[in-house]
N, C-alpha and C positions, 0 to 999 in steps of 0.2 A: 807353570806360567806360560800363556801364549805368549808367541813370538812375532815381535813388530814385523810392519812390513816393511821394505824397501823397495822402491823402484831404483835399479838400475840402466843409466843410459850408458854406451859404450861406444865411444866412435866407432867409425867407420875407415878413422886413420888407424885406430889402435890397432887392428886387425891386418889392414894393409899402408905400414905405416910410410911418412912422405918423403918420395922419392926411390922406396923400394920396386924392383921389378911386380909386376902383379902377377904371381904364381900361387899357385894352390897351397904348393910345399912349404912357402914362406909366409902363408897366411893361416896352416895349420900351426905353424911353431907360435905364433904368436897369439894365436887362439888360447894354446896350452898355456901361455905367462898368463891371459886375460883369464882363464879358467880356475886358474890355481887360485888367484887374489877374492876370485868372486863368490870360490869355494869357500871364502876360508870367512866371507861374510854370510853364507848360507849355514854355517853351526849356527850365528846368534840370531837372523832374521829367517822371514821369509821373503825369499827374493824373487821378483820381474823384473826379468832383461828384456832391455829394448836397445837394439845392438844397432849401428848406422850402416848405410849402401854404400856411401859417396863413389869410393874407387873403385867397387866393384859396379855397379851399378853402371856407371862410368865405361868400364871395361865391355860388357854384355854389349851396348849400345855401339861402340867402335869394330865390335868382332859383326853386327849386323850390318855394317854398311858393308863390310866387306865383300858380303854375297851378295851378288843383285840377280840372283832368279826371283826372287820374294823381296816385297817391302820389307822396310825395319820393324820390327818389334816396336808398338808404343812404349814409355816408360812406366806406365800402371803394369804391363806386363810384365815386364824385366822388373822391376820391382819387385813382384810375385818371383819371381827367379829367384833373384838373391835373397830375398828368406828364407825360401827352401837350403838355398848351398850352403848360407851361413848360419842359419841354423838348425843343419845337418850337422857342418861343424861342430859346432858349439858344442850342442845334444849327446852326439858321440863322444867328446870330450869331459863332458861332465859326470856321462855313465861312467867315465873311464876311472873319473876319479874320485866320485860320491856312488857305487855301482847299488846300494842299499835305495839311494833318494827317485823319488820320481820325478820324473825330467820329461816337460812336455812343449813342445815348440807346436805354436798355431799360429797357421796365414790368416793376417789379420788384414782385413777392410779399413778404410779410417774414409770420411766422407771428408770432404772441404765444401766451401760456396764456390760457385765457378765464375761469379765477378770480385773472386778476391782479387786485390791491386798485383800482387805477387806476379799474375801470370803479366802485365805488365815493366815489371819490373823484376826480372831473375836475377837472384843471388844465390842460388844454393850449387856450392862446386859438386861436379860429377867427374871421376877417370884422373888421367894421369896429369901430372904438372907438366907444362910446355916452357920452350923457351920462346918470347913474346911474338919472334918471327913467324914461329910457327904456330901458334897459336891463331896468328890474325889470319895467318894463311889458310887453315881449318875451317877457321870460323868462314870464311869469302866461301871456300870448297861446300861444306856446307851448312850453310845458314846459321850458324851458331851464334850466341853469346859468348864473350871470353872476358872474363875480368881477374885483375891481378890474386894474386893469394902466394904472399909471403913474396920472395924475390922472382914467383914465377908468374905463368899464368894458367887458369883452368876454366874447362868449360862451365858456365853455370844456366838453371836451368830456372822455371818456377816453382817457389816453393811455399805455397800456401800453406794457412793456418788449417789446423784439424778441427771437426765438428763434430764428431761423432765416433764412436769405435764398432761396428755392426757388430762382433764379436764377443761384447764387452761382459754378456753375463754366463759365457762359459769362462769366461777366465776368472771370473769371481768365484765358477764353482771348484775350479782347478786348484787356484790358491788357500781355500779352506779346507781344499783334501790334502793341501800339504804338497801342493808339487810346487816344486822349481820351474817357473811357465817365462816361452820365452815367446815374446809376442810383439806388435806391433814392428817388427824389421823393417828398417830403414824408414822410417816413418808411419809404417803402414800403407797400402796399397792405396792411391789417393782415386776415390771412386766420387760422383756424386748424384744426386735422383733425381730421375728423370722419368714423368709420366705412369710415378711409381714404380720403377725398374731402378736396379744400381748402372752405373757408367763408368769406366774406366776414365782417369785423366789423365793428361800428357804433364806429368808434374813430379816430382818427388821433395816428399815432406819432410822440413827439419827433424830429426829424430827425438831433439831435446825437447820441441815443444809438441813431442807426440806422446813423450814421456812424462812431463809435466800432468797434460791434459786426461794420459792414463792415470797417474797416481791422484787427481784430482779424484776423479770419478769411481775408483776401487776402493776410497778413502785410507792408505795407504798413511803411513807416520812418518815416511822420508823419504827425499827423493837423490838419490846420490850420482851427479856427473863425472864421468872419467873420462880423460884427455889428456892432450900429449903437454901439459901446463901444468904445473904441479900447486898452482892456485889462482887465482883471477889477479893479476895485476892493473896497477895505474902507470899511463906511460910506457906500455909494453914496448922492449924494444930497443929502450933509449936508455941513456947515462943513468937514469934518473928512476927506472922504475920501480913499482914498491908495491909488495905483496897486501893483499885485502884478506887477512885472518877472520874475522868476525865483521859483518855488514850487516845493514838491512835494507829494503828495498827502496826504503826514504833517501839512503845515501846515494844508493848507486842511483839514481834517477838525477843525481848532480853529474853524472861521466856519463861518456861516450864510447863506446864497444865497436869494435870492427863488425861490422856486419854478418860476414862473411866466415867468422869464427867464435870467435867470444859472445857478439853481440847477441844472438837467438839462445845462446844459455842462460845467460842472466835475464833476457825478458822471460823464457818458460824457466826460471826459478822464481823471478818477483811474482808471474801471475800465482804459479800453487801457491805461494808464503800466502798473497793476498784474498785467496780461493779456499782458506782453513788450512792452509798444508803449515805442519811445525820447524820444520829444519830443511835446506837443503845443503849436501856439501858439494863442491867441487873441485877436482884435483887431479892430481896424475893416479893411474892405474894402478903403478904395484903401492900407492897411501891407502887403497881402500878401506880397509873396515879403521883405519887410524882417523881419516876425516869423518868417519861416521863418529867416531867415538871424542873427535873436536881435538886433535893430537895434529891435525896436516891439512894441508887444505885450504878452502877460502869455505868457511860456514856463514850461510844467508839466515836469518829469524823474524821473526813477527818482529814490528817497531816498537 
């Protein structure tokens, strides 16, 4: 019997999670929890990881200011960086402990339009959480965006929609040969065409609707979010709030999503639901293959 697919999204907090120091060592160990869960969905599917930048991504871009013989790194660049580092990671992780499976990680391209509104309007956090003093302080130092996220504050950046995956038919040929393929990192590297040339962009793309837009287009059978939420709530936060077990996209289009977290899951889950896609879950990391299986989680479905 062939085996469904999955697309897996993976934050970017999972990895370097909020408020931790941003260390390699601390973001191997947590690699290893994210490995083991993801492993343990790779007996029954076959799985695409699309793993998030936020903090590291974040990180690269702080360690460049600090040199000034050389400009900074764009973020299309440093983007390309942390694919490689994180999914070096991963890669050697997953050998480590499926050493039988093929394990292939590609720097993926993703295009956007370069009058998306997004680059007017940043919301995608990058780097470590501030306290708000320091934050605005930063942001005056240089040039930034800083918007709240959770009781702190982080830089955010533009984060346009994806259009394309330049990549998109070696990894369909990856995934029929049966590898474990990890792609699209951190949204994929946000490029766009110009004069028939690709271009780097100063941007970095939600990861979940790069995922989405991957499992759209590999025609994939489910798309599965993990996060530091162990199901999409109403009222997050408050006296009052109350777990979303079974939705569909009709409902949640009556609620309101933080932007800045939740909100870009649930739109790149309504768009696949609404794009042919049958299921998505979303939840905390170590529920994995339990919200696949409709045991944990908040499961999205056709109306």
């Amino acid at each position: 019997m062939t085996k469904q697919t999955v697309v897996v999204a993976l934050g970017g907090n999972a990895l370097l999670r909020r408020g931790e120091p941003l260390e390699a060592d601390i973001q191997r160990h947590n690699i290893e929890i994210a490995v083991k869960t993801i492993s343990e969905i790779a007996q029954e599917y076959n799985v695409v990881l699309v793993h998030g930048n936020g903090p590291q991504v974040g990180l690269l871009a702080l360690q460049g200011l600090e040199y000034k013989k050389v400009n900074p790194y764009p973020l299309d660049v440093l983007g390309s960086e942390t694919q490689g580092m994180i999914g070096y990671m991963l890669m050697q992780e997953f050998k480590n402990r499926l050493p039988e499976r093929n394990v292939t990680c590609m720097l993926t391209q993703m295009t956007v339009d370069p009058k998306d509104p997004a680059f007017i309007n940043p919301t995608k956090p990058i780097g470590p959480i501030y306290q708000e003093a320091e934050a605005r302080e930063l942001a005056e130092k240089y040039c930034w965006t800083v918007k709240p996220d959770g009781s702190h504050f982080r830089r955010v950046v533009p984060s346009p929609k994806p259009t394309g995956i330049i990549e998109h038919e070696a990894i369909t040929q990856l995934i029929n040969q049966g590898h474990l393929v990890i792609c699209t990192g951190g949204g994929g590297i946000p490029v766009k065409r110009e004069n028939g040339k690709l271009i780097g962009v100063e941007a970095v793309i939600d990861k979940d609707m790069s995922a989405a837009f991957l499992a759209k287009q590999i025609g994939a059978d489910a798309l599965l979010i993990l996060t530091d939420a162990d199901a999409v709530y109403l009222n997050w936060g408050t006296p009052t709030q109350t777990a979303l077990r079974s939705t569909t996209p009709s409902e949640l289009s009556h609620y309101q999503f933080d932007e800045g977290s939740m909100g870009p899951k649930i739109e790149a889950s309504c768009e696949f639901i609404k794009q042919g896609g049958t299921v998505v879950g979303i939840g905390a990391l170590e529920d994995g293959l339990r919200i696949l299986q409709g045991e944990a989680g908040t499961n999205i479905t056709r109306d």
